[in-house]
C-alpha positions as CSV (number, residue, x, y, z in Angstrom):
1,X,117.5,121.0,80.8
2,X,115.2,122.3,77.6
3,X,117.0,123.2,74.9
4,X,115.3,125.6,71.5
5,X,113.4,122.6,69.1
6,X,113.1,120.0,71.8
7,X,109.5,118.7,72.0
8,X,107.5,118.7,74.8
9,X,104.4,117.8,76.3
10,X,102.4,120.3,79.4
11,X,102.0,117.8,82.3
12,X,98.4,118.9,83.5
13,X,97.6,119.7,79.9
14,X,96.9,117.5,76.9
15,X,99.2,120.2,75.1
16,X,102.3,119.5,73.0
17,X,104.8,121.8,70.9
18,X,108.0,122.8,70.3
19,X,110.4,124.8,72.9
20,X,111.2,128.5,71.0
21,X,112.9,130.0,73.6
22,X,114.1,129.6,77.2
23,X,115.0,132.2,80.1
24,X,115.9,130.7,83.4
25,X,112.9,128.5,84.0
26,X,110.5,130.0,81.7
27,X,110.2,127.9,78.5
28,X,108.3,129.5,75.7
29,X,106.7,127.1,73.4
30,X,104.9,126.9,70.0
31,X,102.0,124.2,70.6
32,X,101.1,121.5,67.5
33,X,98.1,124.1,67.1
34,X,100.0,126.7,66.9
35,X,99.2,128.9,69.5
36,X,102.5,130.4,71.7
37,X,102.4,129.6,75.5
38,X,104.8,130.1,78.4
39,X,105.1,127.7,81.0
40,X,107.8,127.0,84.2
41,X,110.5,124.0,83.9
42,X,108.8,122.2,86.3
43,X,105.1,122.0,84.0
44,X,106.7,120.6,81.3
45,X,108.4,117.6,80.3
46,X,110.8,116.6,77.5
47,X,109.7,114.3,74.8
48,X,111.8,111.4,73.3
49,X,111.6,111.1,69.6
50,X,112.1,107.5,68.2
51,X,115.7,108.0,67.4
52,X,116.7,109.7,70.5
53,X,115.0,106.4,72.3
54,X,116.9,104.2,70.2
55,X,120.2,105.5,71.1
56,X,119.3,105.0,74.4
57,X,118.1,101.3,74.2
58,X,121.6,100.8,72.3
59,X,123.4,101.0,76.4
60,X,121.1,97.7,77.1
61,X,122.8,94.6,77.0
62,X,120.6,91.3,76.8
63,X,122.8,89.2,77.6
64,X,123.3,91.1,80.9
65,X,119.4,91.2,81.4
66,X,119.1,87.1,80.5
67,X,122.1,86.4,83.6
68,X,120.4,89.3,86.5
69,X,117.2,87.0,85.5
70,X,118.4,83.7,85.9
71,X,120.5,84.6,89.0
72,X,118.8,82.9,92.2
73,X,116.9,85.6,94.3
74,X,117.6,85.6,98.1
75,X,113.9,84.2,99.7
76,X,112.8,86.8,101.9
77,X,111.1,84.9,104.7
78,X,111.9,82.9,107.3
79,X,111.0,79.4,107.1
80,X,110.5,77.4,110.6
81,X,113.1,74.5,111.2
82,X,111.9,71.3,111.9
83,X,114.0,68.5,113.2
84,X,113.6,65.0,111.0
85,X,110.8,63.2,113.9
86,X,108.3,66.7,113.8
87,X,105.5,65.9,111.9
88,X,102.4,68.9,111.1
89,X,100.4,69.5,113.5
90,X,96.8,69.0,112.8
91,X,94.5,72.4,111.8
92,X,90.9,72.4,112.4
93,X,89.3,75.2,110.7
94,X,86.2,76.9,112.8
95,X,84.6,79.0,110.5
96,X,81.0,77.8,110.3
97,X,81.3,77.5,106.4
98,X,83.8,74.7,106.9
99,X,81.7,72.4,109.1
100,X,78.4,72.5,107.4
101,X,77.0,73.0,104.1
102,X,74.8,75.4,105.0
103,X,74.1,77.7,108.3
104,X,71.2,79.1,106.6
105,X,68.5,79.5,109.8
106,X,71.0,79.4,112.3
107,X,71.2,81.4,115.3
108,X,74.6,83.1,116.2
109,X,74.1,80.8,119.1
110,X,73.6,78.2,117.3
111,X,77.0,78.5,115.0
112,X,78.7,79.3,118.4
113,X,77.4,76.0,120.0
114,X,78.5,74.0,116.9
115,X,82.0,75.2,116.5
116,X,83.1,74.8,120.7
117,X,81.5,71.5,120.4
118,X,83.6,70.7,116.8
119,X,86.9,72.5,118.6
120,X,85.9,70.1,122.2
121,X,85.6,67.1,119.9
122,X,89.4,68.0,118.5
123,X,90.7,68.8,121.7
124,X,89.4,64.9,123.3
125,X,90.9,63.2,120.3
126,X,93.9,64.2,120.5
127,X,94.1,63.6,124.4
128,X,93.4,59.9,123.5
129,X,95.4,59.6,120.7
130,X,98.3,61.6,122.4
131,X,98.9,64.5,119.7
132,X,101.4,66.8,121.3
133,X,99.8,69.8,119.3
134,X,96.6,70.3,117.4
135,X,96.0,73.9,115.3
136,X,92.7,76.0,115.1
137,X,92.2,77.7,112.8
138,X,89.2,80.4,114.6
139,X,89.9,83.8,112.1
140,X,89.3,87.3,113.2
141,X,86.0,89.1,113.5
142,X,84.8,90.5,116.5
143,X,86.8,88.1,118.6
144,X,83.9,85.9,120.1
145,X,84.7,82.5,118.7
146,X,88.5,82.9,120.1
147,X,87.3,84.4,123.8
148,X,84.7,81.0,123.9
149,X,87.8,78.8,122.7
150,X,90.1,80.3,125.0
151,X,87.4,79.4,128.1
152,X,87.1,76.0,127.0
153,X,91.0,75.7,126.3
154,X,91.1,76.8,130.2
155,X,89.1,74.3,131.5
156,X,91.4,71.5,130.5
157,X,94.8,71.3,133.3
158,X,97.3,69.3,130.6
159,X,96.7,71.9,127.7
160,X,98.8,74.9,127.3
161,X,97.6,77.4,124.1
162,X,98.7,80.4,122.6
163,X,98.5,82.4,119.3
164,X,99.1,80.7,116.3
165,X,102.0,80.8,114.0
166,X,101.3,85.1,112.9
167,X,103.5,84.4,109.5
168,X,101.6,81.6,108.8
169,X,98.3,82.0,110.0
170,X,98.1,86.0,111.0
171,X,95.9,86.7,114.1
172,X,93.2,84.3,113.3
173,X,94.9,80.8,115.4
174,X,95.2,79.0,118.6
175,X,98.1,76.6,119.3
176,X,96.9,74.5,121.2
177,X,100.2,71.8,122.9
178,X,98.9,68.9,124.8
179,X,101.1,68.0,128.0
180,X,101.7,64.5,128.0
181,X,101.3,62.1,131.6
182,X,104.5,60.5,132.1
183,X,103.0,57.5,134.1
């Protein structure tokens, strides 16, 4: 691997020199200062000069580089089919940031009251206006605003709900599908 008058450079070191002698995997080296210094194989490592790197960059063919670029990559996720009459559902975003512009002074209470009134408010409308599915949007934490949506979710016969869409949304969603009366 090392051959006498390679250069090299000591990998925990700031130390580089010239390779003087090798036996097995003990590489004896003269050091720019000087000094003489063994080290194993495996501490050192060879260094490139200018027209050893330019023979290698000769093997690189741009016009091979310029096609792998252009070449369409294969998308790596799974998009969701939708027939041509599916529209978005509506998402309502909970997080108490998104509903006022400020919650400065307010209780956790409070913030809790406002967002299940804001989600009930959602819900109603789109009972009247007969929206199949509606989206909130609730977010993580410590689990409190989805456990008080889930309760209010539960109160209401015609509404089924489950977790949101995890590649699109991650843990932090309700679906929420609204069972239609076929009177």
């Amino acid at each position: 691997m090392f051959n006498i008058g390679d250069k090299v450079s000591v990998l925990d070191d700031a130390i580089n020199g010239v390779v003087l002698s090798v036996n097995n995997n003990d590489i004896t080296i003269e050091t720019e200062d000087g000094f003489v210094m063994s080290y194993l194989s495996k501490e050192l490592i060879k260094i490139n000069t200018s027209s050893e790197l330019n023979k290698s960059m000769g093997s690189f063919n741009p016009n091979q580089i310029k096609q792998e670029k252009e070449e369409p990559k294969a998308r790596s996720f799974v998009k969701e089919k939708k027939s041509k009459h599916e529209f978005a559902a509506p998402e309502f975003d909970l997080h108490i940031e998104k509903l006022v512009p400020s919650f400065k002074g307010m209780s956790n209470y409070d913030i809790l009251t406002l967002q299940s009134d804001t989600a009930k408010r959602h819900i109603e409308f789109a009972i009247r206006n007969r929206i199949p599915k509606i989206v909130f949007i609730h977010g993580v934490g410590e689990g409190v605003l989805k456990a008080e949506l889930d309760f209010l979710l539960g109160r209401y016969d015609n509404i089924d709900f489950r977790e949101g869409n995890y590649q699109k949304y991650g843990l932090g969603a309700t679906e929420v599908f609204i069972k239609q009366n076929t009177k």
